[in-house]
VEXDREN-2710 file (C-alpha; in Angstrom, 1 decimal):
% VEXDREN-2710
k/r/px/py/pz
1/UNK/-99.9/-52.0/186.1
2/UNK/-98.2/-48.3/185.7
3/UNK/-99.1/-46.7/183.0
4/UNK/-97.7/-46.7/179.8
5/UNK/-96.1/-43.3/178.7
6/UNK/-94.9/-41.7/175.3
7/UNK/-90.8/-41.6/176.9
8/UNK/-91.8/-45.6/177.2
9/UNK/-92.7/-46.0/173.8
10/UNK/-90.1/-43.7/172.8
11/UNK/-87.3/-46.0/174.4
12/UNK/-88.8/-48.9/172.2
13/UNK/-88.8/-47.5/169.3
14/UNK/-85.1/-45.7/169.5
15/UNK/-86.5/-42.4/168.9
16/UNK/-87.5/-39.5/170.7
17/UNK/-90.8/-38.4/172.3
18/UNK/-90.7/-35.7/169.8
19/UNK/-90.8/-38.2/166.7
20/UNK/-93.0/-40.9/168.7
21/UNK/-95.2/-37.2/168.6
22/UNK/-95.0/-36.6/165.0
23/UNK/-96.1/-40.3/164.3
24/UNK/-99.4/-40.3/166.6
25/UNK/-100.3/-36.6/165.2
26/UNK/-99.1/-37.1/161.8
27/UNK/-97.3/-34.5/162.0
28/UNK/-95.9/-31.2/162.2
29/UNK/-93.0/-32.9/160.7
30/UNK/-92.8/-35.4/158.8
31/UNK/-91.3/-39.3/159.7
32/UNK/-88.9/-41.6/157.7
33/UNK/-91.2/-44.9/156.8
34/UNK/-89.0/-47.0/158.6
35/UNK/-89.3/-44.5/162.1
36/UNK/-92.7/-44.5/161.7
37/UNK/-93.0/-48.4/161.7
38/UNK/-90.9/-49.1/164.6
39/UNK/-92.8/-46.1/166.3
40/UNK/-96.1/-47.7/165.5
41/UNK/-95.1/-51.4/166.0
42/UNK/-94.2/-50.2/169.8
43/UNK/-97.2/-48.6/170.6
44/UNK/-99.0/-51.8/169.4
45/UNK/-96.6/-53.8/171.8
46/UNK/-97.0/-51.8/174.6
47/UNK/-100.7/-51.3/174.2
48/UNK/-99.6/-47.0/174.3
49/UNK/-102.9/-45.1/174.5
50/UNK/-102.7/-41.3/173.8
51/UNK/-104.2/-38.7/176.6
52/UNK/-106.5/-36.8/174.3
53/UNK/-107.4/-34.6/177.4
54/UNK/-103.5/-34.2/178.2
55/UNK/-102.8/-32.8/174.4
56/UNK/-106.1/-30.8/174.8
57/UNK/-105.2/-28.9/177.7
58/UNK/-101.3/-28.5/176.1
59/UNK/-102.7/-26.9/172.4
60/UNK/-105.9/-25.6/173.9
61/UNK/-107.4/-27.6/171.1
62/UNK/-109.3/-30.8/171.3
63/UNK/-110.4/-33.3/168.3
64/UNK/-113.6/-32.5/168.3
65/UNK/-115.9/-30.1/165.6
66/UNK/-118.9/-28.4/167.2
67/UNK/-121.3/-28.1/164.8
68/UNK/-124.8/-26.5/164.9
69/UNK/-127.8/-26.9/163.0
70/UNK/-131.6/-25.9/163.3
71/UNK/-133.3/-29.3/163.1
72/UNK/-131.5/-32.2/162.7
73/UNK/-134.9/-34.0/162.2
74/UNK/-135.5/-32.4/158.9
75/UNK/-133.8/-35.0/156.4
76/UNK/-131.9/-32.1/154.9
77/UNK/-129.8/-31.4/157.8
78/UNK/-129.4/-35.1/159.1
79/UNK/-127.4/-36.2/156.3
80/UNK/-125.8/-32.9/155.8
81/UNK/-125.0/-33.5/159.2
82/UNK/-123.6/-37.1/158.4
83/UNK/-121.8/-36.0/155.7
84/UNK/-119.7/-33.8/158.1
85/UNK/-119.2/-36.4/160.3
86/UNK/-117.8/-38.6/157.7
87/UNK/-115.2/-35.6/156.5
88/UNK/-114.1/-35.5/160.2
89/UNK/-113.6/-38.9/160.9
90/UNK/-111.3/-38.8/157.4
91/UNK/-109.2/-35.9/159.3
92/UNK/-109.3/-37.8/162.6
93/UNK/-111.9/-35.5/164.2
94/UNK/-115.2/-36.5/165.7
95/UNK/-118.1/-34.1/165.8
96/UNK/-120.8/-32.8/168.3
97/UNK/-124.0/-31.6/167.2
98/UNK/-126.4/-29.1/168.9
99/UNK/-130.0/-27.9/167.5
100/UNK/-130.8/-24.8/167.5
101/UNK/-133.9/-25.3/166.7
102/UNK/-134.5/-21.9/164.9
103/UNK/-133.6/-20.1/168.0
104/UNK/-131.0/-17.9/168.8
105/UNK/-130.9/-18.2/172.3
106/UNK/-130.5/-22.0/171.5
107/UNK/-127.9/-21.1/169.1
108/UNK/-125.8/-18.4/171.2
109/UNK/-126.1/-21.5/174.2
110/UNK/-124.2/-24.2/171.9
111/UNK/-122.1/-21.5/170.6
112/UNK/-121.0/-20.9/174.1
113/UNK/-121.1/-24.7/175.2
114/UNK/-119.0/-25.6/172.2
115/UNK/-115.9/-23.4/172.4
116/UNK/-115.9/-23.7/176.1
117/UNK/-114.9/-27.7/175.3
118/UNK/-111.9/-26.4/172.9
119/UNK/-113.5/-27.2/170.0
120/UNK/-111.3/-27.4/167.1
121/UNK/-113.5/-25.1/165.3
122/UNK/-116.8/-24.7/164.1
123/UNK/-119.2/-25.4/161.9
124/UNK/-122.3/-23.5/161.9
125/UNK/-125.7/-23.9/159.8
126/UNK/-126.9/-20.5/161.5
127/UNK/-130.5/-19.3/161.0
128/UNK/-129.1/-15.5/161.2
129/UNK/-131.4/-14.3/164.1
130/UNK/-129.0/-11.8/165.2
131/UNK/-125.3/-10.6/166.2
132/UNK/-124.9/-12.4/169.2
133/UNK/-123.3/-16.0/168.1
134/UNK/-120.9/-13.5/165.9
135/UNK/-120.1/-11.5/168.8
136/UNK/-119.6/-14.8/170.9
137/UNK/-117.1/-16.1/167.9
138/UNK/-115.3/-12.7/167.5
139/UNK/-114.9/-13.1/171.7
140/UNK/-113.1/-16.8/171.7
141/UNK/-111.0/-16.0/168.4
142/UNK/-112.8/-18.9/167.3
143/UNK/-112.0/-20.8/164.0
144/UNK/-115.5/-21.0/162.4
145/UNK/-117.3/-22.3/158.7
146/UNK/-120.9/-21.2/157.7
147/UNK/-122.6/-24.0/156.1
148/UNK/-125.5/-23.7/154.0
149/UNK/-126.7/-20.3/155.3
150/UNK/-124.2/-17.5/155.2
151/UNK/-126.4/-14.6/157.7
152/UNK/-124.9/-11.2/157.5
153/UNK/-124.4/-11.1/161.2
154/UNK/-121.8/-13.4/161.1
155/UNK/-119.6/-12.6/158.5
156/UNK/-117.1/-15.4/158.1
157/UNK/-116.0/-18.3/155.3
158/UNK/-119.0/-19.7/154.2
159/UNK/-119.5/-23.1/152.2
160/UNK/-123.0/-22.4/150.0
161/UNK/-124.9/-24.1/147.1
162/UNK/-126.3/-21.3/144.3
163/UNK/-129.5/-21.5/145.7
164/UNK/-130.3/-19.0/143.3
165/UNK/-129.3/-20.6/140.2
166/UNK/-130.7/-23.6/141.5
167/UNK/-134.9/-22.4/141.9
168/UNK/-134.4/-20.2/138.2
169/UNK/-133.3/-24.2/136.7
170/UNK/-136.5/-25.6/138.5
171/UNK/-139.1/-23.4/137.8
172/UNK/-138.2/-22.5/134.5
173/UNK/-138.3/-26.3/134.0
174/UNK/-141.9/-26.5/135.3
175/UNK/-142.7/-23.7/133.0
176/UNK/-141.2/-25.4/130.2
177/UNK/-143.7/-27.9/130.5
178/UNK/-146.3/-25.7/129.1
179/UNK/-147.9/-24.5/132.4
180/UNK/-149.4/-20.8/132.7
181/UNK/-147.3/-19.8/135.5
182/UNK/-145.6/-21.4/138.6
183/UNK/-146.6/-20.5/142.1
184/UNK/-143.9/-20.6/145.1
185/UNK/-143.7/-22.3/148.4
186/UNK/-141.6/-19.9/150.7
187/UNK/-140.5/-19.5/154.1
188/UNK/-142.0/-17.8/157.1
189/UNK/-142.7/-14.5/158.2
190/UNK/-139.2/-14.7/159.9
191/UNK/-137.4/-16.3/157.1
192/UNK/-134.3/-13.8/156.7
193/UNK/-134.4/-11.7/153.6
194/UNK/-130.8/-12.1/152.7
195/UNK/-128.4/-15.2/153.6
196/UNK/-131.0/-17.6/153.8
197/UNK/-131.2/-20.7/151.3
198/UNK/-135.2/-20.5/150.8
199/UNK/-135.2/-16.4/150.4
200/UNK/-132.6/-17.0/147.6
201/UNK/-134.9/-19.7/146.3
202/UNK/-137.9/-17.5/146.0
203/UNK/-135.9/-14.8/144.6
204/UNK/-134.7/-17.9/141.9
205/UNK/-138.2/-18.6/141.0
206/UNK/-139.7/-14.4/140.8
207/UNK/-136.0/-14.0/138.6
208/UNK/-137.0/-17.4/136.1
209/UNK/-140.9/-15.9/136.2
210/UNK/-139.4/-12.5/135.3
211/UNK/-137.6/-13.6/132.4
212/UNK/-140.8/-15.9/131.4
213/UNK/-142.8/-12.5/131.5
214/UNK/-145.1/-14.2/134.3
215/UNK/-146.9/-12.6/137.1
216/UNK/-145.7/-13.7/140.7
217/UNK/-148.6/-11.3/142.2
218/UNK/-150.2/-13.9/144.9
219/UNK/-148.6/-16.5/143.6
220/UNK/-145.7/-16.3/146.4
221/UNK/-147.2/-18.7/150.2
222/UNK/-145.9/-18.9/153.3
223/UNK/-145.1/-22.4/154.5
224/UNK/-143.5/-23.8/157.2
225/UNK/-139.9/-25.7/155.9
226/UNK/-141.2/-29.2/157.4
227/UNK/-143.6/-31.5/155.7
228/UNK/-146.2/-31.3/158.6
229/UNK/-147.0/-27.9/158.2
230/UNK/-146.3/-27.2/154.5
231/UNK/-148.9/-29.8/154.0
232/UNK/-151.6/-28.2/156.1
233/UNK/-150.6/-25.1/154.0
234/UNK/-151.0/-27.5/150.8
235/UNK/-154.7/-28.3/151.7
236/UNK/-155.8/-25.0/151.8
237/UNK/-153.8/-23.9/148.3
238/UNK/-154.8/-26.6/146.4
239/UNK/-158.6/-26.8/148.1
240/UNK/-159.1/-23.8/146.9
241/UNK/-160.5/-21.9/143.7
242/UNK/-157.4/-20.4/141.8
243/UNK/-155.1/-24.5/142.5
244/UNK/-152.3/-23.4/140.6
245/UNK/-150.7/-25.7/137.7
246/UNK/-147.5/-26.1/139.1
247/UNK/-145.5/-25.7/142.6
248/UNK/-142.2/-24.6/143.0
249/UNK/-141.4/-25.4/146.8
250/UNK/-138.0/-24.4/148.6
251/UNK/-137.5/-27.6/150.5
252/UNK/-138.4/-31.3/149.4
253/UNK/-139.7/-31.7/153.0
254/UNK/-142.5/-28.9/151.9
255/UNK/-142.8/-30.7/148.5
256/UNK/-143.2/-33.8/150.2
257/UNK/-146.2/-32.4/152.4
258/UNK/-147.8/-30.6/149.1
259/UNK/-147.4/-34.4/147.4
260/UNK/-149.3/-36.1/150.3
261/UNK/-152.3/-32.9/150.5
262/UNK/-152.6/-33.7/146.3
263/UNK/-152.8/-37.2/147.0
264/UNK/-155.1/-36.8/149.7
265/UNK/-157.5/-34.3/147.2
266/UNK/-157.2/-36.7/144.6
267/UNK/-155.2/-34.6/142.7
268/UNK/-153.7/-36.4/139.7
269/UNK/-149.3/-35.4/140.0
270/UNK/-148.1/-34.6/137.2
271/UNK/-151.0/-34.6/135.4
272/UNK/-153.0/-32.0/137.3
273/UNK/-150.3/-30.6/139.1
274/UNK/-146.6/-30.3/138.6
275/UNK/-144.5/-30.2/141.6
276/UNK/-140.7/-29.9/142.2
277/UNK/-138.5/-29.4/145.2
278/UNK/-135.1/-28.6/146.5
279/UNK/-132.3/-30.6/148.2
280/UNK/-132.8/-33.8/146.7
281/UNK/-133.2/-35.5/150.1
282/UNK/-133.0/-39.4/149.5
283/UNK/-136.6/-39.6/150.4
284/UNK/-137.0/-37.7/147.3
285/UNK/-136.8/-40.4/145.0
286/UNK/-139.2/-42.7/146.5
287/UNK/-142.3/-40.4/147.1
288/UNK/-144.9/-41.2/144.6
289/UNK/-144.6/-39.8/141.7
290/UNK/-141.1/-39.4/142.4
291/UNK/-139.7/-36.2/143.3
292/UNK/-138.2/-33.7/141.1
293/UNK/-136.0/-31.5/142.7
294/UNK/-132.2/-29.5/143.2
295/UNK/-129.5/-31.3/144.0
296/UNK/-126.0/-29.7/145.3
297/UNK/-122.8/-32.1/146.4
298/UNK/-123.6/-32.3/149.8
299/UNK/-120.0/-34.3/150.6
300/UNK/-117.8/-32.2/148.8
301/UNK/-119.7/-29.3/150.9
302/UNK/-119.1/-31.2/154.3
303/UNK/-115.4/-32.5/153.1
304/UNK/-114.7/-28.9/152.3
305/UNK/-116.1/-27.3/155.7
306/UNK/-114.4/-29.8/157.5
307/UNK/-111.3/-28.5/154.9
308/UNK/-111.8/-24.8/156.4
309/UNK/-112.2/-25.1/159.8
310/UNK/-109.3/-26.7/160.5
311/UNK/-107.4/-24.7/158.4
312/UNK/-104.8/-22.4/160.8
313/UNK/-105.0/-19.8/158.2
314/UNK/-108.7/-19.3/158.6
315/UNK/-108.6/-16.1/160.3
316/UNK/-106.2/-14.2/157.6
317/UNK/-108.2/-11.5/156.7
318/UNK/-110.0/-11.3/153.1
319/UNK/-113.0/-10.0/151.5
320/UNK/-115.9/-12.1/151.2
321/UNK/-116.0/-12.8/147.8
322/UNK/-112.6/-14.3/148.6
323/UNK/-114.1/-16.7/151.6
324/UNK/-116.9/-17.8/149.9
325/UNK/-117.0/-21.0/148.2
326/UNK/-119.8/-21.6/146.3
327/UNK/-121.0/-24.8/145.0
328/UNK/-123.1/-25.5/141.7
329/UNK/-126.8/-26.8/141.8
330/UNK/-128.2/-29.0/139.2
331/UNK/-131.6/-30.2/138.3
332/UNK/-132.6/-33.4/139.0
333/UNK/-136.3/-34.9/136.9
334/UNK/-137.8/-37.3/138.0
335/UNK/-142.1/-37.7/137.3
336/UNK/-143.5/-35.2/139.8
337/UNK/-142.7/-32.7/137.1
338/UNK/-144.5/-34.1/134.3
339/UNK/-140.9/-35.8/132.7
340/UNK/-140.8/-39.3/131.8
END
């Protein structure tokens, strides 16, 4: 059975390729309603299936997103991650998704792998190792959204929650509970000082200390972002002599480790311990007590990366302030904290 072309669909319709074109891409022009039906009614007849590889190869552009994230096992980033692909499919785009897994040779290899498919553009959750995804981006002339993270070495539009704002809301909530002070739950030894969600969560919670005239001397931990190790880090803190009142951690996947060590001690939560999170994972609300934490609009984020990177205009040059969209954070209490 030949195959069925667009001239074929075009002759059934009474139209041209071109408009036959402007139906099945929605655009660049636009279609009278009664084109558009007779366009689509012969395509249905004749069972017309677009070459996607054909009109990838002619705008050196395919329908797909790459997108690029550090864990996509951390319940964070797998329904950020979801919420992208549900943008995409709304603009007709599917997406591919690579873990770096907090590498940047990892990184720099999907990078590479990505725009070597034609990627429409990317999106990129980008621990901010170094220059050398930047300098791969800069080289393809690629269209590209930071989401979440916005690392100096890549300076490019970048779709971020006030991570800020959002640890001064929590831990000045914890110490409006009455407790002494408020300890912290950071990052690693690696975690970048600027850029990085849980450095601009520690610096939310010494800024809502500050302003409670509270100490943060050795009252700042390194802990691992995942639950695993945040917990083993949680047995020693609370095991020890000086168990503070109150946690402020910068993921829920951490809180939800410190939750499980307190349960594990026989630590009462809230009543021996006040604890509170950020991300307001779904998980959150059914740990026990449940989780307070720092929500942001994850789907507006995603719906609004998706927004950018396929935006033609992307690359018109502009100061950062200008390419930065920035998304509230609000508080969200739940019993963990001590509330009702």
């Amino acid at each position: 059975m030949a195959k069925v072309t667009r001239d074929d669909v075009a002759r059934l319709a009474g139209t041209s390729t071109a408009v036959v074109s402007y139906v099945i891409n929605n655009g660049p022009r636009p279609v009278a309603p009664a084109t558009r039906e007779r366009v689509l009614a012969a395509i249905k007849e004749l069972g017309y299936r677009p070459d996607r590889v054909a009109q990838a190869m002619a705008s050196r552009r395919t329908d797909l997103i790459g997108m690029i994230v550090p864990d996509a096992r951390q319940p964070f980033f797998a329904e950020m991650t979801h919420a992208v692909e549900q943008a995409a499919s709304e603009r007709g785009k599917m997406v591919l998704v690579g873990n770096s897994d907090y590498t940047p040779d990892r990184e720099v290899h999907y990078v590479r792998a990505f725009l070597g498919m034609r990627v429409s553009g990317l999106i990129l959750v980008s621990h901010g190792f170094n220059d050398l995804a930047g300098n791969e981006i800069e080289a393809w002339d690629a269209r590209v959204v930071l989401l979440h993270e916005r690392p100096e070495a890549i300076d490019d539009v970048a779709v971020v929650t006030d991570d800020v704002g959002g640890a001064q809301l929590a831990t000045r909530h914890l110490l409006e509970h009455g407790h002494d002070y408020v300890a912290c739950l950071g990052g690693t030894a690696d975690t970048p000082s600027v850029g990085d969600p849980v450095s601009d969560h520690v610096e939310g919670w010494r800024r809502a200390m500050k302003e409670a005239g509270r100490s943060i001397d050795g009252r700042l931990f390194e802990a691992p972002y995942n639950r695993y190790d945040a917990y083993k880090v949680a047995l020693g803190l609370l095991a020890g002599p000086d168990r503070p009142p109150a946690i402020f951690c910068s993921t829920d996947d951490q809180a939800i480790g410190v939750l499980r060590a307190a349960r594990e001690l026989r630590i009462d939560v809230p009543g021996e311990l006040a604890v509170a999170g950020f991300d307001d994972v779904k998980e959150a609300g059914l740990t026990d007590p449940p989780l307070t934490t720092v929500a942001s609009d994850r789907p507006a984020m995603a719906r609004a990366a998706v927004d950018l990177v396929l935006d033609d205009s992307l690359r018109v040059a502009g100061s950062r302030r200008e390419r930065l969209k920035l998304f509230p954070s609000r508080l969200v209490l739940r019993q963990s904290c001590g509330c009702a």
